[in-house]
C-alpha distance (Angstrom), angle and dihedral (degrees) to the residues before:
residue distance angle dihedral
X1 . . .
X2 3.37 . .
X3 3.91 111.3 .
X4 3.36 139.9 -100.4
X5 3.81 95.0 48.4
X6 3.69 134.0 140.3
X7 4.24 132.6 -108.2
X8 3.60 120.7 -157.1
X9 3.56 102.2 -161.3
X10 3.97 111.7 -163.5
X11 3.87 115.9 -159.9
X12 3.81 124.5 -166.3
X13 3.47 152.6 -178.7
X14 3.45 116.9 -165.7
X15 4.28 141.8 -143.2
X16 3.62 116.7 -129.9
X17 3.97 90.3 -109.6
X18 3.66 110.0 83.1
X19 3.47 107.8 139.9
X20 4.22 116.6 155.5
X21 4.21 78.4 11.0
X22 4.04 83.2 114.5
X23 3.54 99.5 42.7
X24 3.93 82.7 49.5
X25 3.58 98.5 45.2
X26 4.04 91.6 58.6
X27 3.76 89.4 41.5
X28 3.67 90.5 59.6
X29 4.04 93.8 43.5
X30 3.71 84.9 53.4
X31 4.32 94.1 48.2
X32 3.27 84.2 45.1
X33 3.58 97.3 58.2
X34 3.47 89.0 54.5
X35 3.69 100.1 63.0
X36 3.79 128.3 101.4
X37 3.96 111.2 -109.5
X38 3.50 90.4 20.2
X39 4.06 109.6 136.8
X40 3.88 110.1 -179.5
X41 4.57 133.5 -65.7
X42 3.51 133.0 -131.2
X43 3.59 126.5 -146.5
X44 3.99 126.6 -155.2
X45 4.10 122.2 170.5
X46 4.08 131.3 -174.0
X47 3.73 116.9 115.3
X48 3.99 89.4 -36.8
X49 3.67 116.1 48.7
X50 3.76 118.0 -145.4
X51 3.87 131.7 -159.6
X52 4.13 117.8 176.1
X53 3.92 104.9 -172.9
X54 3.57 108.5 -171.9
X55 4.05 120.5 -143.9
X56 4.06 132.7 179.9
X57 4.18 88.5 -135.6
X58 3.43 146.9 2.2
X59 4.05 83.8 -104.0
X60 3.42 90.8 67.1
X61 4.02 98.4 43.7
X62 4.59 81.9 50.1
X63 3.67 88.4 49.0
X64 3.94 94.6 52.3
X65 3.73 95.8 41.2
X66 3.94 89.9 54.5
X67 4.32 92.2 53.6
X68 3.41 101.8 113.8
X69 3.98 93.0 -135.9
X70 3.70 81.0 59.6
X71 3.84 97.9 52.8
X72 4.20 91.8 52.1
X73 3.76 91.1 47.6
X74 4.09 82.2 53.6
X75 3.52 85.6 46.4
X76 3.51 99.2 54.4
X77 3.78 93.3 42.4
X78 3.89 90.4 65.6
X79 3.81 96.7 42.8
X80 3.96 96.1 48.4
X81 3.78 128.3 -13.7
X82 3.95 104.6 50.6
X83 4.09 126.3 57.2
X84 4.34 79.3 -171.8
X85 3.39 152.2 -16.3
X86 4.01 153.6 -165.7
X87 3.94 122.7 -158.6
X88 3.95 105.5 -168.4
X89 3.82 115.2 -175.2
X90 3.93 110.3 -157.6
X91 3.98 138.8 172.1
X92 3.53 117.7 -108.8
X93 3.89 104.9 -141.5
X94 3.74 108.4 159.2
X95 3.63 137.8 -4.9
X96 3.67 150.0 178.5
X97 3.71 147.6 -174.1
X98 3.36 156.0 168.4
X99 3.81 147.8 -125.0
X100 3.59 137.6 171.8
């Protein structure tokens, strides 16, 4: 990825009702995809789930908030599938890794 660019990292705790929360979850990734300025998302899930969506700009992080599709799965997220969460928005200016 080319840098600077932005991660919105999603935190969550979730109820024990998640029903469709799958099906929603990989309908997202997908709409996601879609997007202009969208760059790729990482998932991780134990007792705190973790999504990193990564965006060229803050445009492009507005633009997907505001997709309608977007705003039910929001929706739904408050009235059944999370207890909490945190949405942090950061810029990406350097990083590193490494594989063997």
């Amino acid at each position: 990825m080319k840098l600077p660019y932005y991660a919105v990292i999603f935190t969550n705790t979730q109820t024990e009702n998640l029903e469709g929360y799958g099906q929603m979850a990989d309908a997202m990734e997908a709409l996601a995809k879609q997007q202009p300025g969208y760059l790729g998302m990482e998932h991780a899930r134990n007792e705190i789930g973790i999504t990193i969506s990564y965006w060229e700009s803050l445009e492009a992080i507005t633009n997907w908030k505001a997709i309608l599709d977007h705003q039910e799965a929001q929706r739904l997220g408050k009235e059944q599938w999370y207890k909490s969460y945190t949405v942090r928005i950061c810029k990406v200016e350097k990083e590193y890794s490494f594989e063997k």
